[in-house]
C-alpha positions as CSV (number, residue, x, y, z in Angstrom):
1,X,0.0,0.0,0.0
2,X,1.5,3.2,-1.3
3,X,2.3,5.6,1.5
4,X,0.5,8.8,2.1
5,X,1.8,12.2,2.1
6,X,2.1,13.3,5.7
7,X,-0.9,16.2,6.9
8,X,0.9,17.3,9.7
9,X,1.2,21.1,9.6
10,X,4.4,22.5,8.9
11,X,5.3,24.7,11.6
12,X,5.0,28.1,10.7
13,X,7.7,30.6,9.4
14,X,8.7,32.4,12.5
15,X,8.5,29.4,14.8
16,X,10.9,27.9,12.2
17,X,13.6,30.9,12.5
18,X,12.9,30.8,16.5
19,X,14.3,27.0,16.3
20,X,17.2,28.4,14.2
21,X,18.3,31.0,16.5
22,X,18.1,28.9,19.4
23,X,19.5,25.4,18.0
24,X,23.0,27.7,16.7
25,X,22.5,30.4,19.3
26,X,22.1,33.6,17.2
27,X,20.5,35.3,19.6
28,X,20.1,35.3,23.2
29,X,17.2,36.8,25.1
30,X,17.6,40.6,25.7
31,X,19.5,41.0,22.8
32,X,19.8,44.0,21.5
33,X,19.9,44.1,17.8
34,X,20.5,46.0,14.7
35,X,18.7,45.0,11.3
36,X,19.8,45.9,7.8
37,X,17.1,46.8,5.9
38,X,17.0,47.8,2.3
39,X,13.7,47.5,1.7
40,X,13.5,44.4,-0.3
41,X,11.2,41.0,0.2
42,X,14.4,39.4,2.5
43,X,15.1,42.2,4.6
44,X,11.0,43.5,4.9
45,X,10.9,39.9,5.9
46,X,13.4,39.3,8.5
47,X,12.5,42.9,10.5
48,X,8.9,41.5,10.6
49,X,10.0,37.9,12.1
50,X,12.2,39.5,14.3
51,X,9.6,41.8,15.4
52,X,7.5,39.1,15.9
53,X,9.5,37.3,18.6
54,X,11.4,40.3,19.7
55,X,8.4,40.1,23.0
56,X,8.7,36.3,23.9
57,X,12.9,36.6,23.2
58,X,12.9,40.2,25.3
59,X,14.5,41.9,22.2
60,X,15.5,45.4,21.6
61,X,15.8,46.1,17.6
62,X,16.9,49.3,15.8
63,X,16.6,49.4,12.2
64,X,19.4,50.6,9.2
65,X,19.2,51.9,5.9
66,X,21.8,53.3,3.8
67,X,21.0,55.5,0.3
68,X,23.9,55.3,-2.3
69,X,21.8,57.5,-4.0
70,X,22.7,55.0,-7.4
71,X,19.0,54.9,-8.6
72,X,17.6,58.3,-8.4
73,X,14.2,58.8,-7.4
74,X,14.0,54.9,-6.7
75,X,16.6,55.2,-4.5
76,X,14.4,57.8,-2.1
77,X,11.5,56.2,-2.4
78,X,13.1,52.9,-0.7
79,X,14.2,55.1,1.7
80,X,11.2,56.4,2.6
81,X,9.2,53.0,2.3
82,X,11.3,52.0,4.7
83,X,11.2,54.8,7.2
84,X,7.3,53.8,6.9
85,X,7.9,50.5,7.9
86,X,9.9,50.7,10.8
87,X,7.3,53.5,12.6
88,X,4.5,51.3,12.0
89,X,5.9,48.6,13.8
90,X,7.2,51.1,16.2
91,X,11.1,50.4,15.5
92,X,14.0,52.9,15.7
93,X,15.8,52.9,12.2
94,X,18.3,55.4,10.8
95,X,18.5,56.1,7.1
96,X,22.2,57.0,6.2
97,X,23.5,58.2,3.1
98,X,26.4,56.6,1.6
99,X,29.2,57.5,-0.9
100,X,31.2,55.7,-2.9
101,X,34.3,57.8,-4.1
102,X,36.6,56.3,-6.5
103,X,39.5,54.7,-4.6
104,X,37.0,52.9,-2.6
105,X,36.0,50.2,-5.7
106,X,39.2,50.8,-7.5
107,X,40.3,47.2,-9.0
108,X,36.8,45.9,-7.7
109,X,32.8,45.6,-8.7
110,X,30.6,48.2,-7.3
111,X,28.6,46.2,-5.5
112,X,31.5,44.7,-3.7
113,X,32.9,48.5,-2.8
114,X,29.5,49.1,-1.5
115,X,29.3,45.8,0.5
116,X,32.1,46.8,2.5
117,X,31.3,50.4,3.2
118,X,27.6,48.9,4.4
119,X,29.3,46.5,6.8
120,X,31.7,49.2,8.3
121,X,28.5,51.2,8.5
122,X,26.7,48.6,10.0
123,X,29.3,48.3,12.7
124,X,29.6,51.8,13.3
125,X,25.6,51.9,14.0
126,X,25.4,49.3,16.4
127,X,28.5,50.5,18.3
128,X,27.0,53.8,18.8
129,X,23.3,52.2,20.0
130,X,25.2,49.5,21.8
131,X,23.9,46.5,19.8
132,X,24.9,43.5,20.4
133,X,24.3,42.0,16.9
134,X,23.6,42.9,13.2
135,X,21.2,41.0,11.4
136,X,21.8,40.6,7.5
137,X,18.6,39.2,5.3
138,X,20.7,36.2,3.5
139,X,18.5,33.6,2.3
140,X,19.4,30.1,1.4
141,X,19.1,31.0,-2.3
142,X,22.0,33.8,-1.7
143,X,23.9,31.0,-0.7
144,X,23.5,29.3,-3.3
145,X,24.6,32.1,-5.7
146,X,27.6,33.0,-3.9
147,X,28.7,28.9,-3.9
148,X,28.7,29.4,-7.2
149,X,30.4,32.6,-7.7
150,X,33.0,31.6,-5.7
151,X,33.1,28.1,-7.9
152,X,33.8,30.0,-11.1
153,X,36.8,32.5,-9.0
154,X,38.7,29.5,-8.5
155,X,37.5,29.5,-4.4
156,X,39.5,26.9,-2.2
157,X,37.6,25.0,0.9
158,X,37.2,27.9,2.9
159,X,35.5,30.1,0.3
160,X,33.0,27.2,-0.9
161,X,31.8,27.5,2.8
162,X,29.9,30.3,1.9
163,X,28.7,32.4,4.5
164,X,28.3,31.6,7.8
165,X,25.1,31.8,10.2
166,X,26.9,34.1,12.7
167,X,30.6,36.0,12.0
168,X,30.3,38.3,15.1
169,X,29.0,40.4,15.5
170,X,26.9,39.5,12.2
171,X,23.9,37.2,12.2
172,X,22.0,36.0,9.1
173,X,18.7,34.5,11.0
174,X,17.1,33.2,7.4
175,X,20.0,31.5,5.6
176,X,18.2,27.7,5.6
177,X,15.0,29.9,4.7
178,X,14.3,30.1,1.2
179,X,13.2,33.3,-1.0
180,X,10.1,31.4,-2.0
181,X,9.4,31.0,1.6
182,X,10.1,34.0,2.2
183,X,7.6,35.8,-0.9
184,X,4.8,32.9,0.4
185,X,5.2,34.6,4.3
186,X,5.1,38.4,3.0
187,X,1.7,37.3,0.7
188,X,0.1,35.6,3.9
189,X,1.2,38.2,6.2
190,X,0.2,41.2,3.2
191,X,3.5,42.8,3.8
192,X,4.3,45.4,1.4
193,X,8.3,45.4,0.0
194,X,10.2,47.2,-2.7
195,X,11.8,45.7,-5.5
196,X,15.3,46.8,-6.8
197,X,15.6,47.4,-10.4
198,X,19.0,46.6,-10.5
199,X,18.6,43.0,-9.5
200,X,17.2,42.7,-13.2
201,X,20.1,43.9,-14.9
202,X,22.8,41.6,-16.2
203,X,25.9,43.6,-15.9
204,X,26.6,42.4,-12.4
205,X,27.5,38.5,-11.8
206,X,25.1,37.6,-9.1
207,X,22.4,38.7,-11.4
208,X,23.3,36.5,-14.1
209,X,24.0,33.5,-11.8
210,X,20.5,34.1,-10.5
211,X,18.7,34.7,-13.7
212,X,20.9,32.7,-15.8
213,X,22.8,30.1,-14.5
214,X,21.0,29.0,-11.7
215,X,17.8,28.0,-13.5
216,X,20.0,26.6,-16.0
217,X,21.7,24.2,-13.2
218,X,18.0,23.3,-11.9
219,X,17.1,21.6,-15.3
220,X,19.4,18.8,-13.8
221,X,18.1,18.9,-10.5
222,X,15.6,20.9,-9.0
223,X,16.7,20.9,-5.6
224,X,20.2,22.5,-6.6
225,X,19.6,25.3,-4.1
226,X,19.1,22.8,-1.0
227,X,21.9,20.4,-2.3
228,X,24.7,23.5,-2.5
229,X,23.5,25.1,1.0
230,X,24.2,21.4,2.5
231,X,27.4,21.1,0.2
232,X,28.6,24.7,2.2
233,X,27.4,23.4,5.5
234,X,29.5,20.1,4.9
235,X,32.4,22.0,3.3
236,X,32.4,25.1,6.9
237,X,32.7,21.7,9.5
238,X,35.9,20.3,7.3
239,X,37.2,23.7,7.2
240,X,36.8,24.5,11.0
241,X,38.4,21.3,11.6
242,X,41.6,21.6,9.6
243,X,41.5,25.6,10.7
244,X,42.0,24.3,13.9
245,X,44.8,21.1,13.2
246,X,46.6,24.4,11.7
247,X,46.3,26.5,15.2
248,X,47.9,23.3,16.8
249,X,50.3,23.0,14.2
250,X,51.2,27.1,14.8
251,X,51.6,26.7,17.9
252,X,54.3,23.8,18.1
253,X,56.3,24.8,15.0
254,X,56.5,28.6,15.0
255,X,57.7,31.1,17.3
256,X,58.2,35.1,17.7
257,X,62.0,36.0,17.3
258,X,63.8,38.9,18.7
259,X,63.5,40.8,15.1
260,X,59.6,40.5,15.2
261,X,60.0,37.7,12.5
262,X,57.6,34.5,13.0
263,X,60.1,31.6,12.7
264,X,59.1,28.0,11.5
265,X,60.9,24.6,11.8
266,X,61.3,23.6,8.4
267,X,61.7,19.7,9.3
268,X,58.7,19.1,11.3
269,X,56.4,22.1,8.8
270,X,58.0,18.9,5.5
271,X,56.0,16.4,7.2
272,X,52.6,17.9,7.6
273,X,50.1,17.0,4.6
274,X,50.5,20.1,1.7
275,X,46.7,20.9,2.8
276,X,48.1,22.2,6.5
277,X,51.4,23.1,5.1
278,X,49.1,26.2,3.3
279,X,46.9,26.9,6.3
280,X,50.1,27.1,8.3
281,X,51.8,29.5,5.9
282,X,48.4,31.7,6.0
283,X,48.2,32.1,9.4
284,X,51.8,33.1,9.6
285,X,51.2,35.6,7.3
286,X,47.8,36.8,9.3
287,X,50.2,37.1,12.6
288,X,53.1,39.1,10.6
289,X,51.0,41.5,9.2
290,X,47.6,41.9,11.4
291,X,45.1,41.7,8.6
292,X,42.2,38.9,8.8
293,X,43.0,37.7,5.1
294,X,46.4,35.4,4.7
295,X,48.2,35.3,1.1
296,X,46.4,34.1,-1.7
297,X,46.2,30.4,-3.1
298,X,49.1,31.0,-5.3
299,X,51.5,33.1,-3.5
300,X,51.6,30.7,-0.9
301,X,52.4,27.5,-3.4
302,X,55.2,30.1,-4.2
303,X,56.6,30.4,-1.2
304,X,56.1,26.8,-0.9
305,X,58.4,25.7,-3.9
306,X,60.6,28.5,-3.9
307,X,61.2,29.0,-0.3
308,X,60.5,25.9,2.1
309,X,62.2,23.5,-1.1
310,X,64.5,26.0,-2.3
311,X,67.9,26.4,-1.3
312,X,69.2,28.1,1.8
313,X,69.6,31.6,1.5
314,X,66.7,32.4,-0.8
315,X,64.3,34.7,-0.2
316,X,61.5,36.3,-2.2
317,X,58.4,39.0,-1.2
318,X,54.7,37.9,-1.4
319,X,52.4,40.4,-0.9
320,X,53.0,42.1,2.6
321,X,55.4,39.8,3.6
322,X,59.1,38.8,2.6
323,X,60.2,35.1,3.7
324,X,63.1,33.6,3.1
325,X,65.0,29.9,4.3
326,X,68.5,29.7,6.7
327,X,68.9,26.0,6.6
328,X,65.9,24.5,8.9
329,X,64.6,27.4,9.8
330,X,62.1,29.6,7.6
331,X,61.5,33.0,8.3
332,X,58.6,35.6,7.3
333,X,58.4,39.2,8.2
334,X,56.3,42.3,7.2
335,X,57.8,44.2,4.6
336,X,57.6,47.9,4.9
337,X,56.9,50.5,1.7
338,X,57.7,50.1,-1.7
339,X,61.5,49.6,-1.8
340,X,63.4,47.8,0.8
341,X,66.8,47.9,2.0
342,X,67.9,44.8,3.0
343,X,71.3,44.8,5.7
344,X,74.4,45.7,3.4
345,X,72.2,45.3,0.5
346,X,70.1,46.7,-2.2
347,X,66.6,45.9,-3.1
348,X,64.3,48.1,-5.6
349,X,61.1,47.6,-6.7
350,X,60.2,47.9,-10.4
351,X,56.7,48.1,-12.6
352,X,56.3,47.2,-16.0
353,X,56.6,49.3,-17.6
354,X,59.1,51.8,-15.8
355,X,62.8,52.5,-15.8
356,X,64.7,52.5,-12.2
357,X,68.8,53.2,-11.3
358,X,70.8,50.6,-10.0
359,X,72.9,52.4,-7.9
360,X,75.3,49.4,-7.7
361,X,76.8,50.2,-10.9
362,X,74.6,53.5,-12.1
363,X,73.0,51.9,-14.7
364,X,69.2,51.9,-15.1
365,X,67.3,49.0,-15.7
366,X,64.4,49.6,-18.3
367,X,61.0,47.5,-18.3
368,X,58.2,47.7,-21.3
369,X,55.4,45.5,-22.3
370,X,55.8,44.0,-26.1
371,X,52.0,43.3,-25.6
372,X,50.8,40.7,-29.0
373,X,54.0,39.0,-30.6
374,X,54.7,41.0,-33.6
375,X,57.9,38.4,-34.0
376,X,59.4,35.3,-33.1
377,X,61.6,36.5,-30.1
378,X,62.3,32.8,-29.3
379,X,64.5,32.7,-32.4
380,X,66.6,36.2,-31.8
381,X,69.7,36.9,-30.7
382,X,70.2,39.8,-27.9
383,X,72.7,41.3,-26.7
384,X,73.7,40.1,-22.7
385,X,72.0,43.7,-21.7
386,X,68.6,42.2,-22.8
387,X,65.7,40.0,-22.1
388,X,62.5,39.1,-23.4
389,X,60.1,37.1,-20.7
390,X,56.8,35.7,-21.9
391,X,54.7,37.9,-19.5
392,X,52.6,34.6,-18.7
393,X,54.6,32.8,-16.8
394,X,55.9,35.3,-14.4
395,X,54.3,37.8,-11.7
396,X,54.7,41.4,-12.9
397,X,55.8,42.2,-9.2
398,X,59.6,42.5,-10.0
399,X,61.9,43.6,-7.7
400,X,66.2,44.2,-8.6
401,X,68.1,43.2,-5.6
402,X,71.4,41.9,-4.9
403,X,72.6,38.2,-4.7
404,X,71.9,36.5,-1.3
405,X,73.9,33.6,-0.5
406,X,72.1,30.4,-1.2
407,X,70.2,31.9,-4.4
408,X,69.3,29.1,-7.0
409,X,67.7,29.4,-10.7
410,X,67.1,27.4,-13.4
411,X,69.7,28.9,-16.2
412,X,69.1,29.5,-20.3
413,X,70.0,26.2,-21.9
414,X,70.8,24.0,-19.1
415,X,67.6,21.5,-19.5
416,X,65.9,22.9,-16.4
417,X,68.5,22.3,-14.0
418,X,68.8,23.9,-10.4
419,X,71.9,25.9,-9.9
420,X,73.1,27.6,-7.2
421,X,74.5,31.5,-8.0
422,X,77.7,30.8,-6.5
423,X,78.3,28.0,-8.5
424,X,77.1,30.2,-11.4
425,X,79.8,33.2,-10.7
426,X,82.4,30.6,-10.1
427,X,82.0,28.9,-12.8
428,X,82.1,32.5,-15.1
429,X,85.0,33.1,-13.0
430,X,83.0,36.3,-11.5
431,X,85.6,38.2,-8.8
432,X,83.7,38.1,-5.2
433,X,83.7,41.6,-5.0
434,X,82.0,42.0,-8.6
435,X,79.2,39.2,-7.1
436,X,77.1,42.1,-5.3
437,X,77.0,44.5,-7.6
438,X,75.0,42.3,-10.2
439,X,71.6,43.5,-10.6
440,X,69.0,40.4,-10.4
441,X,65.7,40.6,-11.4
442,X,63.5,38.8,-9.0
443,X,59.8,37.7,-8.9
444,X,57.4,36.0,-6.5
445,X,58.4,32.8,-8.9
446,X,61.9,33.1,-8.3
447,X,65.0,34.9,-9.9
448,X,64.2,35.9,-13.5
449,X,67.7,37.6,-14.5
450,X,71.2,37.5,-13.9
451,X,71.4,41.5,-15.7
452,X,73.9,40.8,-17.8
453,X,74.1,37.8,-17.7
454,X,71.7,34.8,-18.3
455,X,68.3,34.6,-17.7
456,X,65.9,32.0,-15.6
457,X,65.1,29.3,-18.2
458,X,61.2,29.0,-16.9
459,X,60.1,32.1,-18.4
460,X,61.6,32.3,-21.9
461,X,59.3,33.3,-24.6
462,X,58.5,30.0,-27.1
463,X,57.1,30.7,-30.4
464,X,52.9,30.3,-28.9
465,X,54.3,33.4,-26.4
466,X,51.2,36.1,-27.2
467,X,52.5,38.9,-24.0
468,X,56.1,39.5,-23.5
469,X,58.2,42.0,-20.9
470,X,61.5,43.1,-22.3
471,X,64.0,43.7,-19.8
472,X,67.1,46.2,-20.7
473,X,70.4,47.4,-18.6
474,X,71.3,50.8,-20.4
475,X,74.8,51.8,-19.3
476,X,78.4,50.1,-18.3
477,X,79.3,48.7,-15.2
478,X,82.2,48.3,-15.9
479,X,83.0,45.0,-15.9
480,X,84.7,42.6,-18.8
481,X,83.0,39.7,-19.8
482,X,84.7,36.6,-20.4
């Protein structure tokens, strides 16, 4: 006999979030608690369950709303729908406006600019009310959409967690509710919202993802947005658990030196599995420099090649930090402006394109983009006082610095073999004296040039190189070449 569909009542909408704040321990009773509110179905919504239990939870809520002042007349009228809104239902809100100047999005979407300005906002607001909390209006189907956003950035473990119920002091009360859900509770309840016009238009990702690929992904399975809201849930318990193996793993193998550097035991960092060796180097970089966000996926496999199995002696910079190997021991420190001066030696950054001095010798070191090939540069002959890289294989942040003792490269013509500098000058018969006065060009991938000399075989140009950077030494230094 087939089974029946079950005719229990679902429990309502608000009894549901009431389970969620209590079962993770969003909110505790006399909480006092600021709401984001722009207006829209998710945020309307979540004010309205909120102020629904704010009497059996003892709650004290304040409300916020910020006017970028992007959409015109649309823009004031959310504005004023929600300063509506909050004195019907009797709750304090402030309506800010907000600016977004130039540097704030440079090299990033607007929306993501305006993100952050609304979170340090947010903060402010409930600093100056003294709030405990901020409540944000994510749904399960934002989760969803950022899953896959991050999915098509390349996103490691941590960033397919997606967001999390509660980052403190930020709480997202509705993110296993969905926006259906959330449209069927605003019809039943007759709650009036706003809709944003800009959620229509396709110029920004999540729009697409929502409009586009989303409902594309549901032709395969229908329950997409459930099955990637558990996938982040399973995904945030792995993460917290090898977060923490890493704290452990901190805590045993590095230390604080005299110098302010954070120094690890090489050895002991070999024989942890590569997926703690890159939490490890993160957090280092987190405690050297006091920002919240560690080095990115592929600065810290640099480091990893180049610097825990390089030679010892070498030493290359990685965003904010500089680390470098002395036998078992490797070191990272802060770096500090845009050139550094390392202890009897030189180091000077240098963009492409751009020309800087070497004041070793006086000459001055020339870099320029050859952009599209408009030749074969893997079949011509230069002169020793010139290179051509193929711009894909290396990181544009160069830097010309003097040789460190235990420097390795891969030379021009040698197969892609490993060779230490010091064998290199012996073997040229360089004078020690003549040693640190060589200008070598240096990337997060390792040494790129010997100026003057020979160049790192990894990033020669082959005849499918499209983007090239042409390296030049103008000037004599003085030396004879044998």
């Amino acid at each position: 006999m087939p089974l029946l569909p079950s005719t229990r009542p679902q429990p309502s909408l608000v009894h549901r979030v009431a389970a969620v704040v209590r079962t993770r321990g969003l909110i505790d009773r006399g909480d006092r608690i600021v709401v984001a509110i722009s207006g829209g179905p998710d945020s309307v919504a979540l004010l309205s369950l909120l102020h629904e239990l704010a009497s059996t939870l003892d709650l004290s809520l304040w409300a916020a709303h910020f006017n970028y002042g992007l959409r015109g007349v649309e823009s004031d009228g959310d504005a004023a729908f929600v300063a509506d809104f909050c004195e019907r239902l009797r709750i304090p809100s402030v309506c800010e406006p907000l600016t977004l100047s130039g540097d704030r999005y440079k090299g990033r979407s607007l929306q993501e600019a305006a993100r952050d300005l609304r979170y340090e906002a947010l903060e402010r607001i409930r600093a100056s009310v003294g709030a405990h909390k901020v409540a944000l209006g994510h749904t399960r189907d934002d989760q969803a959409e950022t899953l896959i956003m991050r999915l098509l950035r390349g996103a490691g473990m941590t960033g397919l967690s997606g967001m999390p119920c509660e980052r403190t002091p930020f709480i997202r009360p509705l993110l296993k509710v969905s926006r259906t859900e959330i449209l069927a509770y605003l019809l039943e309840k007759e709650i009036p919202f706003r809709e944003d016009s800009s959620n229509a238009k396709p110029v920004y990702v999540r729009n697409r993802v929502r409009h586009e690929v989303l409902p594309l992904l549901k032709q395969f399975n229908p329950a997409l947005v459930d099955v990637l809201a558990r996938q982040a849930d399973i995904l945030r318990e792995d993460d917290q658990c090898l977060d923490e193996l890493a704290e452990q793993q901190l805590g045993q193998l590095v230390k604080d030196n005299e110098a302010g550097e954070c120094e690890l035991r090489r050895p002991e960092f070999l024989v942890l599995p590569l997926a703690l060796q890159r939490r490890v180097l993160r957090k280092i970089v987190q405690r050297c420099t006091g920002q919240p966000h560690g080095l990115s996926f592929s600065a810290v496999t640099v480091i990893i090649n180049q610097v825990v199995h390089g030679c010892s002696g070498v030493r290359l910079r990685a965003g904010q930090v500089w680390a470098e190997r002395e036998y078992d021991t490797i070191r990272v420190r802060r770096t500090y402006g845009q050139s550094q001066t390392v202890v009897g030696r030189e180091s000077i950054r240098i963009a492409v394109p751009s020309t800087v001095q070497w004041p070793m010798t006086g000459q001055q070191l020339r870099a320029e983009m050859l952009g599209s090939a408009t030749c074969d540069w893997s079949s011509v002959s230069l002169p020793p006082t010139q290179i051509v890289l193929d711009a894909d294989r290396v990181t544009l942040d160069l830097e010309v610095r003097t040789w460190l003792p235990g420097d390795c490269f891969y030379p021009f013509g040698l197969q892609g073999h490993q060779k230490k500098l010091q064998d290199f000058f012996t073997d040229r018969k360089i004078p020690r004296a003549r040693r640190t006065r060589i200008p070598l060009v240096v990337a997060p991938e390792g040494i790129v040039w010997i100026g003057g000399y020979r160049m790192d075989d990894r990033f020669r140009v082959t005849p499918a190189t499209t983007h090239m950077v042409r390296l030049t030494l103008i000037g004599d230094d003085g030396e004879e070449r044998l």
